[in-house]
KEKE-3310 file (N, C-alpha, C; in steps of 0.2 Angstrom, whole numbers, plus 5000, padded with zeros to 4 digits):
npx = (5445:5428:5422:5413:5407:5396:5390:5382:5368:5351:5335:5318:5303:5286:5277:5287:5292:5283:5281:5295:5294:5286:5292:5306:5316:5321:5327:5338:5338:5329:5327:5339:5334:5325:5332:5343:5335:5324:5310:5298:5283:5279:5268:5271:5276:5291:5306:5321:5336:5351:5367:5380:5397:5411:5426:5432:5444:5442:5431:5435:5430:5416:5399:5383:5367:5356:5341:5328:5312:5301:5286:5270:5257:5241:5245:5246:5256:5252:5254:5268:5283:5283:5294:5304:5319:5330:5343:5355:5368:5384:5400:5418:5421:5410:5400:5385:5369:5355:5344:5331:5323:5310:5298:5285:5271:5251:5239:5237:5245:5241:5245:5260:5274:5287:5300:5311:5323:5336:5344:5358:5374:5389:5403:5409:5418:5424:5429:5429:5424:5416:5422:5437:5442:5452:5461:5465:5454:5449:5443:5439:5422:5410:5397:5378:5367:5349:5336:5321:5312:5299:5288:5273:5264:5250:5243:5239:5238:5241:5257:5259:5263:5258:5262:5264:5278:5290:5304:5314:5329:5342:5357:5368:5375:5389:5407:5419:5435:5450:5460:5475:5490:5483:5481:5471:5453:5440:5426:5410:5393:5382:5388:5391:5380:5360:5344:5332:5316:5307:5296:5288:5285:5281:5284:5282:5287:5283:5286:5290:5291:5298:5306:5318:5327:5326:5322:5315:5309:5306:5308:5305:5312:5305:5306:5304:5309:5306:5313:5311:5313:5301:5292:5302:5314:5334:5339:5337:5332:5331:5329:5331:5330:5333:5328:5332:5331:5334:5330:5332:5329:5342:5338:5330:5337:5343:5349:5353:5351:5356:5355:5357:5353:5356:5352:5356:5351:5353:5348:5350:5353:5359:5366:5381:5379:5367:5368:5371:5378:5393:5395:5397:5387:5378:5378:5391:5402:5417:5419:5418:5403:5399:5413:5415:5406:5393:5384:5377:5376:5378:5378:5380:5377:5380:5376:5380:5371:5371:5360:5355:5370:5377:5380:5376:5362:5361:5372:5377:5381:5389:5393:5400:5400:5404:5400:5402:5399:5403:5397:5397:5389:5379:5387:5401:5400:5409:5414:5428:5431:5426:5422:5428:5421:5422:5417:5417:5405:5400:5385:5371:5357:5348:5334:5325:5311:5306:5315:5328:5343:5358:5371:5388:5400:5415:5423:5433:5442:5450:5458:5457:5452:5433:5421:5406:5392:5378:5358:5350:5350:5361:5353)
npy = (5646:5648:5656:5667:5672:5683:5682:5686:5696:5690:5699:5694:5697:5688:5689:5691:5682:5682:5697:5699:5691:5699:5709:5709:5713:5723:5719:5717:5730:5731:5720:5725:5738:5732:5728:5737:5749:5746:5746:5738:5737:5742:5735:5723:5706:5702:5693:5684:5678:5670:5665:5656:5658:5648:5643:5631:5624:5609:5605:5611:5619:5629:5626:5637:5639:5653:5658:5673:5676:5688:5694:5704:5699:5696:5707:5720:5733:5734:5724:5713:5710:5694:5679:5670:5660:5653:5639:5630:5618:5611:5602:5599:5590:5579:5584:5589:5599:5607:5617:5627:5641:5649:5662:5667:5676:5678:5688:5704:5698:5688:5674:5665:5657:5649:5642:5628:5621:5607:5597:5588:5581:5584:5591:5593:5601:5596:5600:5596:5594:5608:5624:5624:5618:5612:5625:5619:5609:5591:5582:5577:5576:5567:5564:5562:5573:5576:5590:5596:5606:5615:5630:5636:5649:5657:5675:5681:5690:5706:5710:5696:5679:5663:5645:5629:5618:5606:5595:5587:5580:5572:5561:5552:5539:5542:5546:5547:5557:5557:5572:5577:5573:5574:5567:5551:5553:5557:5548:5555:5557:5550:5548:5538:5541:5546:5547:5559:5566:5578:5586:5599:5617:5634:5650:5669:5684:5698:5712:5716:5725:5721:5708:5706:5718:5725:5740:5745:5738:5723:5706:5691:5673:5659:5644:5625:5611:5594:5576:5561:5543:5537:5543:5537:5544:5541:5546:5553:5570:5585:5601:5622:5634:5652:5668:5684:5701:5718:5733:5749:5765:5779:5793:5807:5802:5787:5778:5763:5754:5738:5723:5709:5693:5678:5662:5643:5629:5611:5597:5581:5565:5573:5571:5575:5584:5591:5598:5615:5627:5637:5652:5655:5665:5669:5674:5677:5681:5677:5665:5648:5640:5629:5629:5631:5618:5612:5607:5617:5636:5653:5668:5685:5699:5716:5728:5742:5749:5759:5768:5771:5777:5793:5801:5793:5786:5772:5765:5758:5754:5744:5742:5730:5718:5703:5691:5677:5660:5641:5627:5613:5611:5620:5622:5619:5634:5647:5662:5668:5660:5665:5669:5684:5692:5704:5717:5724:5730:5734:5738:5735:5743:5734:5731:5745:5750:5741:5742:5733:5727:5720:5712:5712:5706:5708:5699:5696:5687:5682:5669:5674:5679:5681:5681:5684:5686:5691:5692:5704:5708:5700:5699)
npz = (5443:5436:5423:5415:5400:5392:5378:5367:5362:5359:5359:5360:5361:5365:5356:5346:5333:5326:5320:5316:5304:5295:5296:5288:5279:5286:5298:5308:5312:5318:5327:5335:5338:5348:5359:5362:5363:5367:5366:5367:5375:5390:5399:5391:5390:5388:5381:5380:5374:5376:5370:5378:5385:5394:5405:5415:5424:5427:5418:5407:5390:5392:5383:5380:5385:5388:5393:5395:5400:5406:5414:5417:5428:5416:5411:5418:5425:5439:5443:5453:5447:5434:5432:5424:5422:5411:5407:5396:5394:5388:5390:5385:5390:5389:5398:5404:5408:5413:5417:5425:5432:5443:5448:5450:5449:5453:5448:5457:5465:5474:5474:5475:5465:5469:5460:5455:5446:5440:5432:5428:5423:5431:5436:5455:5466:5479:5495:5508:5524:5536:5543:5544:5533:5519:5507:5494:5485:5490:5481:5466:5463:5452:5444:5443:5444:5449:5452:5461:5464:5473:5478:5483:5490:5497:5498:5514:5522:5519:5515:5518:5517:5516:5517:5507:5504:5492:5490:5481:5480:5470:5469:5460:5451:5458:5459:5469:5465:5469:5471:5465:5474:5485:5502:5508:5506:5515:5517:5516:5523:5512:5501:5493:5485:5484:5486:5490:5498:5502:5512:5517:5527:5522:5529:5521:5522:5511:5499:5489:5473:5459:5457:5452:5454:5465:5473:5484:5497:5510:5512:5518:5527:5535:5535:5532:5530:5531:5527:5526:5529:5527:5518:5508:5508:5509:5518:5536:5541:5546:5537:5543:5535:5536:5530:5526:5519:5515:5509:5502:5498:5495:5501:5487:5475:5467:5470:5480:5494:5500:5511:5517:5527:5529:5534:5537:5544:5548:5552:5563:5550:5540:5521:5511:5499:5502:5511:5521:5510:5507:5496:5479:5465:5471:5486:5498:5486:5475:5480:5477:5474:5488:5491:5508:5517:5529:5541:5546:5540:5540:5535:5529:5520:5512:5501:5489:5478:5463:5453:5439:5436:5438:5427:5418:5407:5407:5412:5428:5445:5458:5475:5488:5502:5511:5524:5532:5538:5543:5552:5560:5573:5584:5598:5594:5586:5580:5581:5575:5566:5554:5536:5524:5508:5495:5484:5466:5455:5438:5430:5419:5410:5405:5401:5402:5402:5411:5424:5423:5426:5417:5424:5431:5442:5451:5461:5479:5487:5500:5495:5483:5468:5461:5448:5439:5429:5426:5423:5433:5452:5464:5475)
capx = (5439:5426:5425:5405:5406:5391:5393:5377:5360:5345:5330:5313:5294:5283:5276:5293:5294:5279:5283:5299:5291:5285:5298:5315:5321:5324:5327:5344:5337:5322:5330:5344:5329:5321:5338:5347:5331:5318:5306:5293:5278:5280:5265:5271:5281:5299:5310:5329:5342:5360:5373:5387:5404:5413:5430:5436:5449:5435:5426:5435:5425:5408:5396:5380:5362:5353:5334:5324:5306:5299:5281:5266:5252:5236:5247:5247:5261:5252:5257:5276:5284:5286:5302:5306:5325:5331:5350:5355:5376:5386:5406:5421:5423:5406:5395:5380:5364:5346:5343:5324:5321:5304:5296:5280:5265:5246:5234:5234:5250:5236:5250:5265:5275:5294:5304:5320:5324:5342:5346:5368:5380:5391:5405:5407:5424:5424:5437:5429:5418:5419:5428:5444:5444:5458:5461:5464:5448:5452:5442:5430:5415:5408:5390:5371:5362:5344:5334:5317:5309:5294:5286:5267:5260:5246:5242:5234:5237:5246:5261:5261:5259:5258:5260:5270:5286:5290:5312:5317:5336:5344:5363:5368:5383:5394:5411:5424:5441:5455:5466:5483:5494:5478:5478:5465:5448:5435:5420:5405:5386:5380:5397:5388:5372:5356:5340:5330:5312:5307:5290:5290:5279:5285:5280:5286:5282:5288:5281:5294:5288:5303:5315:5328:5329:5323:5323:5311:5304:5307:5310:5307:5306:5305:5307:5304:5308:5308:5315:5310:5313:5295:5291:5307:5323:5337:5343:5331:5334:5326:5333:5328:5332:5331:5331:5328:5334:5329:5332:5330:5334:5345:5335:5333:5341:5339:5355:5349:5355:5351:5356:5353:5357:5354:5355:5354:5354:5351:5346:5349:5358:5361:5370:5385:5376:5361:5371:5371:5384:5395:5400:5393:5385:5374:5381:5399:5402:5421:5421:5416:5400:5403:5421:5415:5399:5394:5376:5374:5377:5377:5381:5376:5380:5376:5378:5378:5368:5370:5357:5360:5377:5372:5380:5373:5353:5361:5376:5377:5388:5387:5399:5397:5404:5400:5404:5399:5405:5398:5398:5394:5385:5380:5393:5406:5402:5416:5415:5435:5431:5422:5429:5424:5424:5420:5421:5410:5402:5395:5378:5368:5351:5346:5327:5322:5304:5304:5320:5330:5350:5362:5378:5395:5402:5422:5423:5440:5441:5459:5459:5456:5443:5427:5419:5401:5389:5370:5354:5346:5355:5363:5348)
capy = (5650:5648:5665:5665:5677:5685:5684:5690:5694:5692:5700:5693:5697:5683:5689:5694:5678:5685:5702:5700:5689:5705:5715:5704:5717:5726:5714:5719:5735:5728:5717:5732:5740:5731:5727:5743:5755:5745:5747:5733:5742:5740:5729:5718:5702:5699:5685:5686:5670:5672:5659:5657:5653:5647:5639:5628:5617:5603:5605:5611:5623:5626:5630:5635:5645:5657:5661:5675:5678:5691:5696:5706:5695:5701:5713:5726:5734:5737:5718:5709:5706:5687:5678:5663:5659:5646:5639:5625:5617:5605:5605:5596:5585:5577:5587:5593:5601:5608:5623:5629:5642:5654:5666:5668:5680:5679:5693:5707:5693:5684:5668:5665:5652:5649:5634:5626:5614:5605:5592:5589:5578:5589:5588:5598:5599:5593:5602:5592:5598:5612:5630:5624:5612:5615:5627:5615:5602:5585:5576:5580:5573:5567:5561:5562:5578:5581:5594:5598:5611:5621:5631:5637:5654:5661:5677:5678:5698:5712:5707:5690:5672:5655:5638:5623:5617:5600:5595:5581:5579:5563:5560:5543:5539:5546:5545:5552:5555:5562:5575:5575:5574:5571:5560:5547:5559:5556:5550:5561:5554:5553:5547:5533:5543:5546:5551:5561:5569:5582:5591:5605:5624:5641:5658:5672:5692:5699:5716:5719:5724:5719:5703:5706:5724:5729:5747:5746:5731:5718:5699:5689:5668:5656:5637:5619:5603:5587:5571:5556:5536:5534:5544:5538:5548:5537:5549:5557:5576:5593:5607:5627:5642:5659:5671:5691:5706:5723:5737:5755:5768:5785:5800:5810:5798:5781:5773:5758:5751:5733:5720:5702:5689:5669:5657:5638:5625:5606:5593:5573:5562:5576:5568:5580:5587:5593:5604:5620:5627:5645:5653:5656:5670:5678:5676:5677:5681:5676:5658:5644:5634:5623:5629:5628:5615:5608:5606:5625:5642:5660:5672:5690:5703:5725:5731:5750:5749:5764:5764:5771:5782:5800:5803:5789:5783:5764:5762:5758:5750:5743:5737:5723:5715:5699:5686:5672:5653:5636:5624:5604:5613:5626:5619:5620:5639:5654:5670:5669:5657:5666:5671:5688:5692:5709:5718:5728:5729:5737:5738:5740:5745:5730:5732:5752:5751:5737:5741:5726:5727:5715:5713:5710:5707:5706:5698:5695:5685:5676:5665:5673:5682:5677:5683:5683:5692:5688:5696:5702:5708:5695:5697)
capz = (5444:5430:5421:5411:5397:5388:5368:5359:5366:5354:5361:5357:5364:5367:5349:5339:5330:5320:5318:5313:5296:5294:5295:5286:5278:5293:5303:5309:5316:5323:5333:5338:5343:5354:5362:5365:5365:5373:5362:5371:5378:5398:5401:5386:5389:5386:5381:5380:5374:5373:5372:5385:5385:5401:5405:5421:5423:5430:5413:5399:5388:5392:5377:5385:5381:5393:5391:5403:5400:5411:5410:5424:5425:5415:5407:5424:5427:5446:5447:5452:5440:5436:5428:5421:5418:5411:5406:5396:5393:5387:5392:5380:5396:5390:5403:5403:5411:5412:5423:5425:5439:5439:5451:5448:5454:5450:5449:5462:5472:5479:5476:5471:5467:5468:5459:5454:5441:5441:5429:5426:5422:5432:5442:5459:5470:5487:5501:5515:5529:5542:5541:5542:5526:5517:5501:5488:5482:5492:5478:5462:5463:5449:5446:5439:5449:5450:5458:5459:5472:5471:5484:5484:5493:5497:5504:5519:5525:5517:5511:5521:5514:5519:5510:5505:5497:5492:5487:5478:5476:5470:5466:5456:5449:5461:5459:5470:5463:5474:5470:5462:5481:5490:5507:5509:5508:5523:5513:5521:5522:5506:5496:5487:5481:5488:5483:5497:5495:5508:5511:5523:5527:5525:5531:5519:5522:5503:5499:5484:5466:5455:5461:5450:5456:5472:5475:5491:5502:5514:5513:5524:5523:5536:5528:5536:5526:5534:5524:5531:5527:5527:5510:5503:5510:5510:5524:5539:5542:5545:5537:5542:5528:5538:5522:5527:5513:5517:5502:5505:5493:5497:5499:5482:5472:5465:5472:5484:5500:5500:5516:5518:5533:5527:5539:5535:5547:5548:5559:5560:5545:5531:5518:5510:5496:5504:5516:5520:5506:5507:5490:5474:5462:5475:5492:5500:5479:5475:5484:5473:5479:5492:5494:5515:5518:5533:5544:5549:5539:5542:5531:5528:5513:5509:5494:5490:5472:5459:5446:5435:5437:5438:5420:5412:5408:5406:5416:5435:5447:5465:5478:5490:5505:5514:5528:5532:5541:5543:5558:5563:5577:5589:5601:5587:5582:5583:5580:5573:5560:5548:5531:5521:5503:5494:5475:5465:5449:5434:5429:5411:5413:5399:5401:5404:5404:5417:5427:5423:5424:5418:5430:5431:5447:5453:5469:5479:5494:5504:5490:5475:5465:5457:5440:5438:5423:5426:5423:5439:5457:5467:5480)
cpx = (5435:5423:5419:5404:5399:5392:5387:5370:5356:5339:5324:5306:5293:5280:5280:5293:5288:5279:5290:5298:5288:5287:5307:5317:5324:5326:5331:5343:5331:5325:5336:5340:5326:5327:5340:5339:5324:5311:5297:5288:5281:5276:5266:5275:5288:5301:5316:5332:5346:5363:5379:5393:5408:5421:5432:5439:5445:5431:5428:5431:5419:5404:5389:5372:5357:5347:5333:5318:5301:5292:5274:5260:5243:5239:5248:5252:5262:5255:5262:5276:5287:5293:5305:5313:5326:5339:5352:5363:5377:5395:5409:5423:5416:5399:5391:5375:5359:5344:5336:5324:5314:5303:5290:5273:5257:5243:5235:5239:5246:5239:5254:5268:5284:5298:5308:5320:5331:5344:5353:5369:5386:5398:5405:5417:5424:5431:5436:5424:5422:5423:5435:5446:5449:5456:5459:5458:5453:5450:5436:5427:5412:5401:5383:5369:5356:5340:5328:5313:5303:5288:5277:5264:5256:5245:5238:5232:5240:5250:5264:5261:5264:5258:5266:5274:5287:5298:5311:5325:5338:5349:5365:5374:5387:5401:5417:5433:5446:5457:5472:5486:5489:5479:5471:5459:5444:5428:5414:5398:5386:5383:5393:5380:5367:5350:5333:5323:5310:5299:5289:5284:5286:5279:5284:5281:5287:5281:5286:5291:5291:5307:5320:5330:5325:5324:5319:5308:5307:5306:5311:5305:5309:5303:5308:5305:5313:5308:5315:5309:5306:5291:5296:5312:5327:5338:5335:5335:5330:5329:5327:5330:5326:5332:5330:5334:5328:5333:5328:5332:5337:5338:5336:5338:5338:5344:5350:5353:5351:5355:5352:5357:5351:5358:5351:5355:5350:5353:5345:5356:5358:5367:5373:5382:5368:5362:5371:5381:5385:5397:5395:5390:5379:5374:5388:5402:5412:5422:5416:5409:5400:5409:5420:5406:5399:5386:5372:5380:5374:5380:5379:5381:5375:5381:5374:5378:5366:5367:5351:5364:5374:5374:5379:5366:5356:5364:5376:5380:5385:5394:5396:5403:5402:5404:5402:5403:5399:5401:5397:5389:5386:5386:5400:5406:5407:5416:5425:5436:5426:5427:5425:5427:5421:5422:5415:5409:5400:5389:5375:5363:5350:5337:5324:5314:5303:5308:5325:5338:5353:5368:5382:5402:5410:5420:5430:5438:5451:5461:5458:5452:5439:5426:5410:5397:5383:5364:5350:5351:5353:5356:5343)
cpy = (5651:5657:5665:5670:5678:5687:5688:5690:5696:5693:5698:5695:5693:5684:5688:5691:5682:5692:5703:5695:5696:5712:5713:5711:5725:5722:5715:5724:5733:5725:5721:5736:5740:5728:5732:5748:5753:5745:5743:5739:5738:5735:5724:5713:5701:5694:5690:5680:5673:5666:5662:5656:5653:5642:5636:5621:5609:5600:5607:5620:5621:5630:5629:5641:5646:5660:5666:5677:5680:5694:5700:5703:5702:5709:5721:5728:5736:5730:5716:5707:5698:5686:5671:5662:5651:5644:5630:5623:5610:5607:5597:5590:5578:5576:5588:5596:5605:5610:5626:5635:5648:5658:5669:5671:5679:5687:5698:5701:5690:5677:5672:5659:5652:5642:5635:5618:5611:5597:5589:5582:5582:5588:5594:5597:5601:5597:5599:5596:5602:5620:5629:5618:5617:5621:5623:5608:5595:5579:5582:5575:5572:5563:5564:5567:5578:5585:5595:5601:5614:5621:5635:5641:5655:5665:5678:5685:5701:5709:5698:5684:5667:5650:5632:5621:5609:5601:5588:5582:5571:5566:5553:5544:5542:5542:5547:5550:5561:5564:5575:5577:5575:5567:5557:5553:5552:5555:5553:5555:5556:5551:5543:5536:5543:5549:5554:5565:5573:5585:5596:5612:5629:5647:5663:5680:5693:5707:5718:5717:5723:5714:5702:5713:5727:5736:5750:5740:5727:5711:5699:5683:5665:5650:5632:5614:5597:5580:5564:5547:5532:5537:5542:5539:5541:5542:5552:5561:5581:5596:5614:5631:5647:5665:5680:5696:5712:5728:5743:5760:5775:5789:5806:5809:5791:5776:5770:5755:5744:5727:5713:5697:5682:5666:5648:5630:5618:5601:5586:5572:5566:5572:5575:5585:5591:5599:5610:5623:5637:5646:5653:5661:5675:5677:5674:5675:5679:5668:5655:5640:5629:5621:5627:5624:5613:5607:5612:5630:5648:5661:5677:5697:5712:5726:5737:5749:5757:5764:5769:5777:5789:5805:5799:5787:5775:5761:5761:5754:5748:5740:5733:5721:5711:5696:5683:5665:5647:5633:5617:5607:5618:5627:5621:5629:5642:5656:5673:5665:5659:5670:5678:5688:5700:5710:5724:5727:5732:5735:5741:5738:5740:5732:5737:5752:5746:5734:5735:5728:5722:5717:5709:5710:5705:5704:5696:5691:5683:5672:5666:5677:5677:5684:5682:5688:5687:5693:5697:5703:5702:5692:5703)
cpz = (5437:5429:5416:5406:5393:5380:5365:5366:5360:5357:5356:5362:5360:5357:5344:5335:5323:5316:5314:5305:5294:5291:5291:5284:5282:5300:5309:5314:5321:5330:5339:5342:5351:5361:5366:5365:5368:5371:5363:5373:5385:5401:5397:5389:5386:5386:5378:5379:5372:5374:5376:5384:5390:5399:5413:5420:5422:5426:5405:5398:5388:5389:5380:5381:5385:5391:5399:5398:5405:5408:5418:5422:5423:5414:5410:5428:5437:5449:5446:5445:5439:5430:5428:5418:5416:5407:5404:5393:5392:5386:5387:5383:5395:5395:5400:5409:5408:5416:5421:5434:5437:5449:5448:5453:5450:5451:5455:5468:5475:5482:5472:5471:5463:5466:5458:5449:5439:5438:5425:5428:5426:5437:5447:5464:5479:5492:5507:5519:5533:5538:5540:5538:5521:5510:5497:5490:5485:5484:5474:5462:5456:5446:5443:5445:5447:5456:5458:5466:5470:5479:5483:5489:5492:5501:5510:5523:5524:5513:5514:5519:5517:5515:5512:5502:5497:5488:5486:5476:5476:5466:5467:5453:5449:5461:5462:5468:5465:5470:5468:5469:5485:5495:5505:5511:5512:5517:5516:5519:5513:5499:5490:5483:5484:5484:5492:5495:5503:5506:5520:5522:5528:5524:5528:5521:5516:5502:5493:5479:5460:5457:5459:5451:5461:5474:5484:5492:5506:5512:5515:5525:5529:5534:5534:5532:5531:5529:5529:5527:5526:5521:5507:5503:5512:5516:5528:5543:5542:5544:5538:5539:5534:5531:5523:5523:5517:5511:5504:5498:5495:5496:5491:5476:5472:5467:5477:5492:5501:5506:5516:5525:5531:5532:5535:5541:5547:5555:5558:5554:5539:5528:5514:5504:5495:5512:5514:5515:5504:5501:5485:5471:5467:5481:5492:5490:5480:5477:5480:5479:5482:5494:5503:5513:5524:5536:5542:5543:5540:5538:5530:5523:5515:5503:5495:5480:5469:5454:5443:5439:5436:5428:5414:5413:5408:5410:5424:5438:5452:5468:5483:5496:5508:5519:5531:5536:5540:5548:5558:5567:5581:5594:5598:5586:5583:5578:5578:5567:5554:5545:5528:5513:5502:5486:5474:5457:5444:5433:5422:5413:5405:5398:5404:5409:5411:5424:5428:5421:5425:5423:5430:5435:5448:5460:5471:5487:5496:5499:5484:5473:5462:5451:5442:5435:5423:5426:5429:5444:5459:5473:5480)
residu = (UNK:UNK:UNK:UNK:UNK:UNK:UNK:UNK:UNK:UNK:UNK:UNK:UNK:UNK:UNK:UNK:UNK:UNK:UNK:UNK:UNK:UNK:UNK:UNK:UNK:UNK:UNK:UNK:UNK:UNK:UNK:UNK:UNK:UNK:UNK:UNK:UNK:UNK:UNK:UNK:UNK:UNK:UNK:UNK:UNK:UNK:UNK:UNK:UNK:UNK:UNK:UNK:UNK:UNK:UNK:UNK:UNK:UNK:UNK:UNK:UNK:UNK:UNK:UNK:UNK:UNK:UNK:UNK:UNK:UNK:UNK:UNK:UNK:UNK:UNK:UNK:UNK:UNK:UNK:UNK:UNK:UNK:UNK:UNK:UNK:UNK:UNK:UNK:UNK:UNK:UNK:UNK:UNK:UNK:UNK:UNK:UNK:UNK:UNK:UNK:UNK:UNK:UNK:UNK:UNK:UNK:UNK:UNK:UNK:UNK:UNK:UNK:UNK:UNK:UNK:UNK:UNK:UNK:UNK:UNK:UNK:UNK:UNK:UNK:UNK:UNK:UNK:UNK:UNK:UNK:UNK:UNK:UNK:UNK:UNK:UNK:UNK:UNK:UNK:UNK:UNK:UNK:UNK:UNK:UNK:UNK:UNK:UNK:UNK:UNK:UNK:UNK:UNK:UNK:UNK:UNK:UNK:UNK:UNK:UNK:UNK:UNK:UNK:UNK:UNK:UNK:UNK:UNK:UNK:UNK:UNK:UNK:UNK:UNK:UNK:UNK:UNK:UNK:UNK:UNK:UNK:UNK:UNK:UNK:UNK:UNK:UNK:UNK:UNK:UNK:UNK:UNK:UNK:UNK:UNK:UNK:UNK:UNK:UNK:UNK:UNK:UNK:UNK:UNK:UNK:UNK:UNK:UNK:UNK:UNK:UNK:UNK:UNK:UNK:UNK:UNK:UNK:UNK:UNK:UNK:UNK:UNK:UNK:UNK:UNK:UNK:UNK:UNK:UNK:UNK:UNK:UNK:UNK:UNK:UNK:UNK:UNK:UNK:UNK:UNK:UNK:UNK:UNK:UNK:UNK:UNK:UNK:UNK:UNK:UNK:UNK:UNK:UNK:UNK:UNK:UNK:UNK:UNK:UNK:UNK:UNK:UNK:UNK:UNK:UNK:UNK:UNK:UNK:UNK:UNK:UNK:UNK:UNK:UNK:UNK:UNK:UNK:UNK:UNK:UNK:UNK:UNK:UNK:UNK:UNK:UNK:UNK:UNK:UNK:UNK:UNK:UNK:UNK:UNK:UNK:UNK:UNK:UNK:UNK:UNK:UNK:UNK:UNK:UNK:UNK:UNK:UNK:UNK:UNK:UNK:UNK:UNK:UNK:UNK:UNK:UNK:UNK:UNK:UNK:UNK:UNK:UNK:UNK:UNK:UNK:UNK:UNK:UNK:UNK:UNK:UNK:UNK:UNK:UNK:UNK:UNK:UNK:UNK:UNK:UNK:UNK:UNK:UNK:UNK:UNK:UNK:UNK:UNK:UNK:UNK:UNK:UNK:UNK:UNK:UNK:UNK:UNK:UNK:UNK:UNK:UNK:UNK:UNK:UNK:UNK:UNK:UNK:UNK:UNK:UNK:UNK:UNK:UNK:UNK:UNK:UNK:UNK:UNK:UNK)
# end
């Protein structure tokens, strides 16, 4: 289980670079400043880079460097706040990647716009399709990833918007390499690579004013992309993304009660890497991504968010439970074959003025724990 530690963070505003020529001979505390005491004005823009360091079998050492840049457009704290992360690595295996993802609000939310940017050398470990694919990885996968997604709303009434998205995944020199005491693996659609472009509509109701810490609103996004041989898809499929989060906060207190239910299903020749996929840093937490993949998932998580602790202004915790399955199809589902995880967490209030806590999640499933330390809840 890869295990993603935080070494150093150096805080900068979108200005620092000039202030801090300014300031050299304090530089030390400057920087400690704007770090531990927040010292940013709250309409001001932030920037944040730290390096990473990670370790899994699959990859070796992985030396890595994490950007956020959060910022309220036109400098108005009445407006979402947007957020640009970004994450770049290189592993002792001769990996690499190029990670871009943003959330972005205009003026007054009028748009928004949601992307993904995914560019690896990477590998990924295969258990096979279905619920009941075995524990151990039948085969790693090893191969060229790109991703490119970007979605486009406008609103239309309250907190309502409408728009388009447009996916481009493509996987190239693909490699599958069984398992040490592996049988013959089942290659799945897709084995030999594929590149597939998808254009699709979605309909999101979204009334929250912070998305790395929801303390009150709704989420709610219905998603359509169809991939077809006639733009270019080596494969033709429809995938639907049901996404709904709902966040409440305790009476009289700042603790949160936050609930989500994700559904994912596809339709036609999906190839293996474009399935729905259980596990990962912010659902069913503890199970590796794509430890279960298959056409269809469900999965639903609450978390009880303490923020901060009632004897500290920094610290905060949360716990968390999830559970979740995947299917071939509707025919196929059962309510006996789904799996759960659960754990909890600490929390530092990293950005005061603009409620932003890093997090440091244990998770524990049938198989194991997970680790994970990211800026921003899971959902």
């Amino acid at each position: 289980m890869k295990i993603r530690l935080l070494l150093l963070f150096l805080l900068l505003g979108y200005h620092a670079v000039y202030e801090a020529h300014a300031q050299k001979s304090g530089i030390i505390s400057y920087y400690w400043n704007r770090l531990v005491n927040d010292t940013t004005e709250s309409s001001r823009p932030q920037f944040l880079i730290y390096p990473t360091l990670a370790y899994a079998p699959e990859t070796s050492w992985e030396f890595g460097l994490s950007t956020l840049y959060v910022y309220y457009a036109k400098g108005d704290t009445a407006n979402r706040l947007s957020e640009i992360n970004g994450f770049t690595f290189f592993t002792l295996e001769n990996q690499y990647g190029i990670w871009f993802d943003h959330a972005l609000y205009t003026d007054e939310s009028k748009w928004f716009f949601l992307g993904r940017f995914r560019f690896q050398s990477f590998p990924l470990l295969y258990h096979g399709l279905g619920p009941d694919s075995p524990r151990e990885h039948q085969a790693r996968v090893d191969a060229n990833q790109l991703l490119i997604r970007e979605r486009a709303l406008r609103k239309v009434a309250g907190s309502l918007y409408l728009g388009v998205q447009v996916d481009f995944q493509r996987m190239s020199s693909v490699r599958f390499v069984p398992a040490e005491g592996a049988t013959v693996v089942e290659r799945p659609n897709g084995s030999e690579g594929s590149s597939n472009l998808g254009f699709g509509l979605g309909v999101v109701y979204d009334n929250r004013h912070n998305v790395l810490n929801v303390r009150r609103g709704i989420f709610s996004e219905l998603a359509l992309l169809r991939y077809a041989k006639a733009w270019g898809s080596d494969y033709a499929f429809t995938t639907v993304i049901s996404d709904n989060r709902i966040f409440r906060p305790l009476p009289n207190s700042r603790d949160v009660i936050a609930a989500q239910l994700l559904g994912q299903f596809s339709f036609g020749d999906t190839p293996f890497n474009q399935m729905a996929l259980l596990g990962g840093e912010n659902i069913m937490r503890g199970y590796y991504l794509g430890r279960y993949r298959d056409n269809n998932m469900i999965a639903t998580q609450v978390e009880y968010r303490l923020l901060p602790l009632e004897f500290s202004k920094r610290l905060g915790a949360a716990v968390f439970a999830g559970t979740g399955t995947v299917f071939r199809d509707f025919n196929s589902f059962s309510t006996r074959k789904w799996v759960w995880s659960g754990g909890a967490g600490l929390r530092f209030l990293l950005f005061p003025k603009k409620d932003i806590f890093t997090r440091f999640d244990a998770a524990f499933t049938r198989e194991g724990p997970g680790f994970y330390l990211f800026i921003g809840e899971a959902f």
